[in-house]
C-alpha positions, 0 to 999 in steps of 0.5 A: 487516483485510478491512474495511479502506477500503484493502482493501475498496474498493481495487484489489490490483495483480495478483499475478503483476506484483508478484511479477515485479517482486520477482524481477527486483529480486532477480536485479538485487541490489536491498534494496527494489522498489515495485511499482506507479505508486500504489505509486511515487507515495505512497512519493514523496509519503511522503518529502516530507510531514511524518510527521503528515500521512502517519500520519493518512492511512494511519489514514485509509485503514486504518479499518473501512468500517463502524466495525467491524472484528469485523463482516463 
């Protein structure tokens, strides 16, 4: 999964941020936070393109850069 193009050529967002984030959606009673303007945009985007074009995408994103995972 390392060699995933998301990963690979993504940009993490800072630990300490998501996990602020997450607590103060904790101490606040909230089910669910997403972290991140990217984040916030495609979980938006999600919701109104059809479930097809969603899958392939994140199959997309989610290929070995290399076409080989087992490789590193």
């Amino acid at each position: 999964m390392t060699r995933a193009k998301n990963v690979a050529e993504g940009q993490a967002a800072p630990a300490a941020g998501v996990a602020q984030d997450g607590y103060k959606a904790l101490m606040a009673g909230e089910h669910r936070v997403i972290s991140g303007f990217k984040n916030k945009a495609q979980v938006t985007a999600s919701n109104i393109i059809p479930n097809e074009l969603v899958a392939a995408n994140v199959h997309k994103q989610s290929a070995p850069v290399n076409g080989d995972e087992r490789s590193k």
